[in-house]
C-alpha positions in Angstrom: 0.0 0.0 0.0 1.4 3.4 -0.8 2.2 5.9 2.2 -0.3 9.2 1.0 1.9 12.3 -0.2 3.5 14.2 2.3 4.3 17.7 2.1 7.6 17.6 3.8 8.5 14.9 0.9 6.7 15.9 -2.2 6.5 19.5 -2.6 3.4 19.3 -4.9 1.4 18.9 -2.1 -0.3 22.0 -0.8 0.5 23.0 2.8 -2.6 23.6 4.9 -1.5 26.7 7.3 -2.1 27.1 10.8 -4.7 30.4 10.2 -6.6 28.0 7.6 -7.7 25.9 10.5 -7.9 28.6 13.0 -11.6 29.2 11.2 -12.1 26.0 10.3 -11.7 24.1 13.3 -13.2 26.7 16.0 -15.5 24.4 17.7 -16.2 23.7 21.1 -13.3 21.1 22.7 -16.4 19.2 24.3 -17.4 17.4 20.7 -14.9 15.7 18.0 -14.1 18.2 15.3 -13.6 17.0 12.0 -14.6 19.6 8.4 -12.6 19.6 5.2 -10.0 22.2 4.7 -10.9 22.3 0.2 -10.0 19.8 -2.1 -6.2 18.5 -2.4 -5.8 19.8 1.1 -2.9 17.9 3.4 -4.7 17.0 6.5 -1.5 15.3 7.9 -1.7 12.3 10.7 -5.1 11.1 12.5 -4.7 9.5 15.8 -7.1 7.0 17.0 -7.3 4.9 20.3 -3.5 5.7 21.3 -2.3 5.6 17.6 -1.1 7.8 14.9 -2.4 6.7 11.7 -1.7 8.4 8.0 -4.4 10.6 7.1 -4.7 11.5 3.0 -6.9 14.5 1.7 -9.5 15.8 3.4 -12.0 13.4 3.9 -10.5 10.4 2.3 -8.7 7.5 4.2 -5.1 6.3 3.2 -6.7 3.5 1.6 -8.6 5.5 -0.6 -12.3 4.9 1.4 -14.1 7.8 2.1 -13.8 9.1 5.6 -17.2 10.8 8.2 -15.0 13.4 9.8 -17.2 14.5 11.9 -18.6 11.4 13.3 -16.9 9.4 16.9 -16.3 6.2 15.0 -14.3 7.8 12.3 -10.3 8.2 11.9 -9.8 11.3 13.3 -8.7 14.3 11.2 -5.4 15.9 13.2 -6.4 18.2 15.8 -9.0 16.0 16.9 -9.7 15.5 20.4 -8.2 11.8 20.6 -10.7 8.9 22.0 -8.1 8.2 24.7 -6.7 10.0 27.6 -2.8 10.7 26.9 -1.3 8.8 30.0 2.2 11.0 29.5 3.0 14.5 29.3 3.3 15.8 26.1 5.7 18.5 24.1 4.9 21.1 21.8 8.4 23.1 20.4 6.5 26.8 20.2 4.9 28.9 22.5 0.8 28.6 22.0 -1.3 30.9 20.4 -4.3 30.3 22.5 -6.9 32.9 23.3 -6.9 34.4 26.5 -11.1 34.4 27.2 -11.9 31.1 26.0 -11.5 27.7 25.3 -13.8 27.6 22.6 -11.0 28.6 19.9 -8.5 25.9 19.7 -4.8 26.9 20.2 -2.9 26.8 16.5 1.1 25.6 17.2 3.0 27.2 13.6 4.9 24.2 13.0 4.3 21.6 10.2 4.0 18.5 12.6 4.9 17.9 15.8 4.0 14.4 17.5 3.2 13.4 21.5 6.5 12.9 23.7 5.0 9.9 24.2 1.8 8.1 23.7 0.9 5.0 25.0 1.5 1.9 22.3 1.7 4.9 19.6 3.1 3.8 16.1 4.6 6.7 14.0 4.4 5.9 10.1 8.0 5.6 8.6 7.0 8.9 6.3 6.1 10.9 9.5 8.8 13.8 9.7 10.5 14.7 13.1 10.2 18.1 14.5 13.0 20.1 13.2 16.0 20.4 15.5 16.1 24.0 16.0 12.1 23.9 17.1 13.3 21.4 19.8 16.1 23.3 20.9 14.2 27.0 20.6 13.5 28.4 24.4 10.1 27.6 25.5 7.4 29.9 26.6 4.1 29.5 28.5 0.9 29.9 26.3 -0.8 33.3 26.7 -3.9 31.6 27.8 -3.7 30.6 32.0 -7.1 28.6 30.7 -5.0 26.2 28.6 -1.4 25.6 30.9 0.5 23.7 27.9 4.4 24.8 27.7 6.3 24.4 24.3 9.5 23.1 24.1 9.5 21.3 27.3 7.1 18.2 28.9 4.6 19.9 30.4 4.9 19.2 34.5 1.6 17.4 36.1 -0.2 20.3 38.1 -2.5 19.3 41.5 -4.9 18.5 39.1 -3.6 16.8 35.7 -5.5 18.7 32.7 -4.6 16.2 29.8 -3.3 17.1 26.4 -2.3 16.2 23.5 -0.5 19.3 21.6 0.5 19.0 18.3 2.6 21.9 16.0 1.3 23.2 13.2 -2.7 21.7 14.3 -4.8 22.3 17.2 -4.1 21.9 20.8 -7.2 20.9 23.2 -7.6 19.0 26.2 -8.8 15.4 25.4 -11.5 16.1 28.8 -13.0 19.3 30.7 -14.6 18.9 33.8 -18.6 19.0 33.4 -20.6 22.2 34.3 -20.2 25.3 32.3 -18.1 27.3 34.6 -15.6 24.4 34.8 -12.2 27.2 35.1 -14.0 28.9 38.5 -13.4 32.2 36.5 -17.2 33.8 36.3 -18.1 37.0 33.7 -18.4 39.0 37.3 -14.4 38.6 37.6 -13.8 38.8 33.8 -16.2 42.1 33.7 -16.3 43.4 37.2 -18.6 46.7 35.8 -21.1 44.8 33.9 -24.8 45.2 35.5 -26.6 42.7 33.4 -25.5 39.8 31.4 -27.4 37.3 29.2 -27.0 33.5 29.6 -28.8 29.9 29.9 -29.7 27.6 32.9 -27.4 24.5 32.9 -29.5 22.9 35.8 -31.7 23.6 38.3 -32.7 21.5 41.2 -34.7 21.7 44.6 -32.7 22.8 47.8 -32.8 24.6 50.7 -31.6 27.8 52.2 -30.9 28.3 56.0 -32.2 31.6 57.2 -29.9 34.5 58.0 -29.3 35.4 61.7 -29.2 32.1 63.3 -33.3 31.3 62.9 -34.1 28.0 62.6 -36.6 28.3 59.8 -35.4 27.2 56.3 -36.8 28.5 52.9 -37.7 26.1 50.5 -36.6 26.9 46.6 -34.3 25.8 44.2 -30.5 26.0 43.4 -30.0 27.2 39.7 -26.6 27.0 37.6 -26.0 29.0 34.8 -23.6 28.3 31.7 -22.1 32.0 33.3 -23.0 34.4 35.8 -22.4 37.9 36.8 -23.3 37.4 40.3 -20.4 37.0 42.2 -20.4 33.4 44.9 -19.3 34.5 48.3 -15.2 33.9 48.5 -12.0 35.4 50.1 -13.1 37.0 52.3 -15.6 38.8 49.9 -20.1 38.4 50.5 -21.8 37.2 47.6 -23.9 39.1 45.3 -27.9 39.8 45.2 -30.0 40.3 42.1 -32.1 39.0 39.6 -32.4 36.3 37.2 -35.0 38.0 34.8 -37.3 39.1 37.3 -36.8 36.3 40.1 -35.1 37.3 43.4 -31.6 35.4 43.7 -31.2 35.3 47.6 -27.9 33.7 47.8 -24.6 32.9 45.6 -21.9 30.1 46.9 -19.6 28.5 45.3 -19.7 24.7 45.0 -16.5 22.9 43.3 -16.2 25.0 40.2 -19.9 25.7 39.8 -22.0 29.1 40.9 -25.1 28.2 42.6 -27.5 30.6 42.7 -30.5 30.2 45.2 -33.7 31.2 43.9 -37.7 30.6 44.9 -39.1 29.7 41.5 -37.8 27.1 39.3 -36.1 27.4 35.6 -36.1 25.4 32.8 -32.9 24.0 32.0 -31.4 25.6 28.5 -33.5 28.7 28.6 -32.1 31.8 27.9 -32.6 34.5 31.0 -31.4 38.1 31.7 -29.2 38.6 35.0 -29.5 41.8 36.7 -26.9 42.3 39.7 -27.8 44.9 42.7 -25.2 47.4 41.7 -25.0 49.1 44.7 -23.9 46.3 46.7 -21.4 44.9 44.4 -19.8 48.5 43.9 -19.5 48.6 47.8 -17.9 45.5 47.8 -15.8 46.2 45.2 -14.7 49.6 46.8 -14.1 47.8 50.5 -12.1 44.7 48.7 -10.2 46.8 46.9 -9.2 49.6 49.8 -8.3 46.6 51.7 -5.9 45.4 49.5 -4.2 48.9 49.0 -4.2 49.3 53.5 -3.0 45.9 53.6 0.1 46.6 50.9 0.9 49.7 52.5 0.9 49.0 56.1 3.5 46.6 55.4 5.7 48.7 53.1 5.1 51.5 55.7 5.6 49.4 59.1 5.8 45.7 57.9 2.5 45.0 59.7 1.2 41.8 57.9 -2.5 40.8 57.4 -3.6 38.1 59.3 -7.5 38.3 57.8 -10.2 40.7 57.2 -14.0 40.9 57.3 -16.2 42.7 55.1 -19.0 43.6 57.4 -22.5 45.5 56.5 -21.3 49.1 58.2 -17.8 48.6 58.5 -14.8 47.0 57.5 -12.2 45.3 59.8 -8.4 44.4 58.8 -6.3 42.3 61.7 -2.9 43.5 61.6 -0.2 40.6 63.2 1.2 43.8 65.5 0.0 44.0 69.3 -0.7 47.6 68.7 -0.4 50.3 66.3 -0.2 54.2 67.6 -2.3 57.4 66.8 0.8 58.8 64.4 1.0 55.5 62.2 -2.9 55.4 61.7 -2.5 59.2 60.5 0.7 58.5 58.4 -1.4 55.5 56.7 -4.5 57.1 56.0 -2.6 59.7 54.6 -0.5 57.7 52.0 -3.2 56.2 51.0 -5.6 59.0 50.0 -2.4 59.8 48.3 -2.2 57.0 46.4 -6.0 57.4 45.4 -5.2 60.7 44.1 -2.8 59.4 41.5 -5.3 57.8 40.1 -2.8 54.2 39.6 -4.5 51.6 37.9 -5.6 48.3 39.2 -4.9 45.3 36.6 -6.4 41.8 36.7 -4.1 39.1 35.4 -4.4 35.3 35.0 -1.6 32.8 35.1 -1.7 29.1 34.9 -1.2 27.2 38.2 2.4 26.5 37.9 3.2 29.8 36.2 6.2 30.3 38.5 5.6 34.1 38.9 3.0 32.8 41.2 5.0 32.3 44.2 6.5 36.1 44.0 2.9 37.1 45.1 1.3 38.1 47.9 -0.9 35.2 49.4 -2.3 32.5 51.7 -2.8 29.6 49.0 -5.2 28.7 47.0 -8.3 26.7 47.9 -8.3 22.7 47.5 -10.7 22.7 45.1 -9.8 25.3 43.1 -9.6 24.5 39.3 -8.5 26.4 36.4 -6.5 29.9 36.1 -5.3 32.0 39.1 -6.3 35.6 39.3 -3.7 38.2 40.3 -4.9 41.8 41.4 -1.8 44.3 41.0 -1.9 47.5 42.3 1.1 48.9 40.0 4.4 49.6 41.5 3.0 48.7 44.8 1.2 45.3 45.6 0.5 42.0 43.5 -1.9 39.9 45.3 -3.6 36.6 44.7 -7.4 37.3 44.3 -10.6 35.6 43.5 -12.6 38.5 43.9 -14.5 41.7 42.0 -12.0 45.3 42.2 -12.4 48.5 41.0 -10.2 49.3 37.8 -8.1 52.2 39.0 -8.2 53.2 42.5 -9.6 56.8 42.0 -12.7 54.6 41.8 -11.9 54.4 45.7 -12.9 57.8 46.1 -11.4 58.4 49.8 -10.4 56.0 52.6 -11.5 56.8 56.0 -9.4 55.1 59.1 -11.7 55.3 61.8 -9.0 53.9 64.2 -7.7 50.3 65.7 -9.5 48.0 68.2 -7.7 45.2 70.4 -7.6 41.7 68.7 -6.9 38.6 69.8 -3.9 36.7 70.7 -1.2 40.2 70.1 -3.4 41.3 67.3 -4.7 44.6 66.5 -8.0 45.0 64.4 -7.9 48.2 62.1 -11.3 49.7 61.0 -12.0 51.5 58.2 -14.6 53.0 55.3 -13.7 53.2 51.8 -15.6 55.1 49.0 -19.6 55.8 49.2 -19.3 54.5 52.8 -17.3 57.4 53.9 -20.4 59.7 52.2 -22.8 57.4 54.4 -21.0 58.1 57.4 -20.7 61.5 57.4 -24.2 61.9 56.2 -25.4 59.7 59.3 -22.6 62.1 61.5 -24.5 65.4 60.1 -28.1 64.6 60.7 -27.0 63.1 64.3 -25.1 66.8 64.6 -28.4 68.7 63.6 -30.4 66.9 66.2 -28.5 67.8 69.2 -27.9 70.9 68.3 -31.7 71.4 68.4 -32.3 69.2 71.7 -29.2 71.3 73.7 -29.9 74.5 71.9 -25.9 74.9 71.2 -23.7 74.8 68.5 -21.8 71.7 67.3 -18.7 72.8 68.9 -20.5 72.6 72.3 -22.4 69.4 72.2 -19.6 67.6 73.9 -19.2 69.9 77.3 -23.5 69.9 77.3 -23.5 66.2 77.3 -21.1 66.3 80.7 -22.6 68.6 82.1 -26.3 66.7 81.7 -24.3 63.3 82.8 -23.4 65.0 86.0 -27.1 66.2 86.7 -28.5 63.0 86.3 -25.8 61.5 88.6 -26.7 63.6 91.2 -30.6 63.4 90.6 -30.3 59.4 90.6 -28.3 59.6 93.8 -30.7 62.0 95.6 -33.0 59.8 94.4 -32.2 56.8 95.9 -31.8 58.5 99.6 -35.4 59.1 99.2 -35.9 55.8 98.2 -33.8 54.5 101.9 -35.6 57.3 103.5 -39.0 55.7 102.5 -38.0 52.1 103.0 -37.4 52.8 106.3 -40.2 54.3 107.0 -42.5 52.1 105.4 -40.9 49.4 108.2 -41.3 51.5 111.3 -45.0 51.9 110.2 -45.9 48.1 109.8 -43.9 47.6 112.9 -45.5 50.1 115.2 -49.2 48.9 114.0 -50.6 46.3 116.6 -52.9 44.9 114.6 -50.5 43.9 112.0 -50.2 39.9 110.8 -48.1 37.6 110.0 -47.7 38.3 106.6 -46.5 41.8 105.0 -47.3 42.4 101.4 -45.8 45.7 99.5 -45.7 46.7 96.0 -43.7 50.2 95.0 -43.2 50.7 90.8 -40.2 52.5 91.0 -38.1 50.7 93.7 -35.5 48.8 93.4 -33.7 45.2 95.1 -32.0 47.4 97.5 -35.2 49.1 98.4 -36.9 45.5 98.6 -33.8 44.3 101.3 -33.6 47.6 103.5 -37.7 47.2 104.4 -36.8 43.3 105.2 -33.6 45.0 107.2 -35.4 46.8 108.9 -38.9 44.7 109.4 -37.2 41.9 110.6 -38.0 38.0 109.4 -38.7 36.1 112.2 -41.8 36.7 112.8 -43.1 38.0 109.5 -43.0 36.6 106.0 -42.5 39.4 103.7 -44.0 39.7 100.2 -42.2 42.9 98.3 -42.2 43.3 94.5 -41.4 46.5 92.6 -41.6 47.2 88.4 -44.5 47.7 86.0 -47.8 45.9 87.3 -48.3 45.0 83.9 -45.2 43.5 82.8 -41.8 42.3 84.2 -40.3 43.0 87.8 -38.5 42.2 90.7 -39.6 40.1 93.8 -38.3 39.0 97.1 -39.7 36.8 99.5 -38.4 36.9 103.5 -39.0 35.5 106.3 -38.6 32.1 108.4 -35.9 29.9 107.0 -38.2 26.6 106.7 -40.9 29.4 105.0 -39.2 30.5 102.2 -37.2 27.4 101.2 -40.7 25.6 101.1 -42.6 29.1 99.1 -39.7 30.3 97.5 -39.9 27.9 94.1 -43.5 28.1 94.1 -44.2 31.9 94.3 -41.3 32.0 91.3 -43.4 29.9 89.6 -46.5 31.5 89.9 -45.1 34.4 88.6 -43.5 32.5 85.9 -40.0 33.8 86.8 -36.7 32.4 88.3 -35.0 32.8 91.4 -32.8 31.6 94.1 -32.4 31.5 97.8 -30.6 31.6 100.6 -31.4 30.9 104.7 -33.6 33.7 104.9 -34.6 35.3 101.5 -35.8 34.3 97.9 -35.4 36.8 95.5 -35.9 36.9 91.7 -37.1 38.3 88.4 -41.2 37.3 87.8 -42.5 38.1 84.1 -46.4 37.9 85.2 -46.4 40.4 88.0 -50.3 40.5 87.5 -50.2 37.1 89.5 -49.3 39.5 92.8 -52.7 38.7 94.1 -52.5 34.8 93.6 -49.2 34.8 95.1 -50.7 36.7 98.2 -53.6 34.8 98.9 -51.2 31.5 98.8 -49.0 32.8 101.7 -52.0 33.8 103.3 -53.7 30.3 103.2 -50.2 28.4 104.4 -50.1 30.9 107.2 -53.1 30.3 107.9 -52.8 26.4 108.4 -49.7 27.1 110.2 -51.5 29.1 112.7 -54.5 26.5 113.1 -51.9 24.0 113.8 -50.3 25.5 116.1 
């Protein structure tokens, strides 16, 4: 059988170029692609199952039988994805032109040919040329794409998680698998496009779930966990909240993250491949975006400026907290950092996104705590120019004027020889001083002062009411004890006192007892609202009130505890006073009659 023409041997044949294929072959890596190139065109080798196999023209077999290029049981045309996994790294002599969005255009290598560094049980043909020498020895580059982590000239070191591929020069280079799901990189159109407010895509799935409710309720809402083919919502993730808004014109409550998949949380169901309209809350993904971002630009200069590291941070809903790994930071440093980095705001210095394959080794020059276990796919680097370069999965502003201004409000204690610095960044800051002015107008028309005064007011009313609440409770003793002389110096007074007062308090209770006396009397005293909660105290004989106490706590549905003499406690029925009365009254009674 003769070998088909090659056009390494037999010049007549026509050499199809890389950029003839680049249109020609741009189909998704998830299907076998296989399309003529035009009549007489050199295809070059097919591999199937582990094997290279001569390919002739386009769509005709070596043996002259036509060929179904674009079916699974056909000899592949080259640049197919093969029907086997490579079990081997593989070499490609050039640096990849692969797209840097997608993985929908296959990456073109300019060589003729180029075949696997090894293939398991592969057979090259005898025609088959070898990669030219000086493509072997030419200095090897990384692919501009971090999606697609080949590297030509050199085998191709496993990552943590082995992408296969087989790369070929001069034809296509794809992965032979992708993980499933549509967002199978863990790189979302929100961190692509951190400014985009709506974004059309389809529903991938959609399946019943269930949402714990926010503030530690125990309540769970029923509903549905959606996955789009992309999303502009951003799932919750280093540090940053997730996004809220709408998928056409259905609520999205909550966005996580699970493996490399967004799940979006929604009450009504979708149909799996229709097309819907995301809608993102701007206003809370542009505070997030300001906060993230100013923390990254405190965090780079406090350590330039001090070498204070960042041990974490927390995004909360009215401020936001960094924890420095210094047991404290003074007054002057705070001031000398705010003030650098308004500065920095000011001159406007832009804030780049960049993506780098996995064992990319500029990587490790960055700032950063390591990347997730089940992170998949490129790794995003935020760099402040000329002064931080940090590893980053979340949404930033594009230039830090965006920032607007940076507030420091000042440092709080943190654990273990930690301090926590606070701060505001952006339309925060225009909150806060909004909040401050309207809380300034109000005083100044309660204390009839200016601004400048509201301080030295405020003491001065602080003083008054400590000497009122003082005077106060005098009267309060004053009238305890007389209360106690009265019942005392009344002959025909029982055996059992009873006392109510609404605005006493335990120590007003204790001096009457004082100064009643409890062995002979059982004492009843409550103060508080008759209506609602209050205080009680129960006195008297020893054997009394350890038999009484529990249940008079009881009967005012409250708690309490005793000891030897007294039972005191905090009732939430003080309505029940009278019940409670006529109780002591009866056991007193059959006390007496046994007596």
């Amino acid at each position: 059988m003769l070998s088909p023409p090659c056009p390494r041997c037999d010049p007549s044949v026509r050499q199809v170029h890389p950029t003839q294929l680049w249109g020609v072959l741009a189909h998704p890596p998830t299907r076998p692609i296989g399309r003529a190139v035009g009549p007489g065109a050199h295809v070059g080798h097919g591999v199937k199952r582990g094997r290279v196999t001569p390919v002739g023209p386009a769509g005709v077999s070596p043996r002259g039988k036509p060929m179904d290029l674009g079916g699974r049981g056909c000899r592949q045309a080259h640049g197919v994805i093969p029907s086997r996994r490579p079990r081997s790294p593989v070499v490609c002599p050039l640096p990849l032109a692969v797209p840097a969005r997608s993985l929908r255009s296959p990456s073109v290598c300019p060589l003729p040919l180029a075949v696997p560094a090894r293939v398991r049980r592969s057979r090259v043909p005898s025609h088959s040329p070898s990669p030219p020498a000086a493509c072997v020895r030419r200095p090897c580059v990384p692919s501009h794409s971090p999606s697609l982590p080949a590297f030509a000239g050199r085998v191709s070191p496993p990552t943590r998680r082995p992408r296969p591929q087989l790369v070929f020069a001069g034809r296509v280079c794809l992965p032979t698998r992708l993980p499933p799901g549509p967002a199978a990189v863990m790189v979302f159109q929100c961190q692509r496009d951190s400014w985009a407010r709506q974004f059309t895509t389809r529903v991938a799935s959609c399946r019943p779930a269930e949402l714990p409710a926010e503030g530690g309720a125990k309540e769970t809402l029923r509903g549905f966990h959606v996955v789009l083919e992309d999303t502009i919502l951003f799932p919750e993730g280093g540090g940053q909240p997730d996004d809220r808004g709408l998928i056409d014109d259905i609520p999205v409550l909550r966005v996580t993250r699970q493996g490399p998949a967004a799940v979006h949380f929604v009450q009504t169901p979708l149909e799996p491949g229709s097309e819907v309209l995301l809608t993102v809350d701007w206003d809370r993904r542009f505070d997030h975006m300001q906060q993230h971002s100013g923390q990254h630009l405190i965090t780079a200069l406090a350590d330039l400026m001090f070498g204070f590291k960042t041990t974490s941070w927390e995004l909360g809903h009215q401020r936001t907290v960094i924890e420095l790994d210094t047991p404290s930071v003074t007054a002057e440093q705070v001031e000398a950092l705010e003030k650098n980095v308004n500065e920095k705001i000011r001159a406007r210095i832009p804030v780049v996104v960049r993506e780098h394959s996995e064992d990319d080794p500029e990587i490790e020059t960055v700032r950063s705590r390591g990347l997730p276990d089940n992170h998949t796919g490129p790794v995003r680097i935020i760099s402040i120019e000329g002064i931080d370069d940090n590893m980053c999965c979340g949404t930033h502003v594009s230039n830090l004027s965006d920032l607007q201004v940076i507030k420091l409000l000042g440092t709080e204690k943190g654990k273990k020889n930690k301090t926590n610095l606070v701060f505001l960044a952006g339309n925060r800051v225009l909150k806060s001083v909004e909040r401050s002015h309207s809380i300034e107008k109000a005083l100044t028309s309660l204390l009839k002062n200016g601004a400048e005064e509201h301080v030295e007011a405020v003491k001065r009313l602080q003083n008054s009411v400590k000497l009122l609440q003082k005077n106060n409770l005098n009267l309060l003793r004053d009238l305890a004890v007389l209360t106690a002389q009265n019942f005392k110096s009344n002959p025909g007074r029982g055996r059992v006192f009873v006392l109510h007062r609404k605005d006493g308090d335990s120590e007003f209770m204790n001096i009457i007892a004082n100064e009643i006396g409890t062995e002979d009397t059982l004492l009843f005293l409550t103060v508080g609202d008759e209506k609602a909660a209050g205080l009680f105290l129960l006195a008297g004989p020893s054997e009394l009130v350890e038999k009484l106490g529990p249940r008079v706590a009881e009967l005012l549905e409250g708690k309490g505890a005793g000891k030897r003499d007294r039972f005191q406690g905090k009732a939430t029925r003080m309505s029940r006073r009278a019940e409670v009365q006529a109780l002591l009254q009866d056991f007193i009674g059959h006390q007496t009659l046994e007596e």
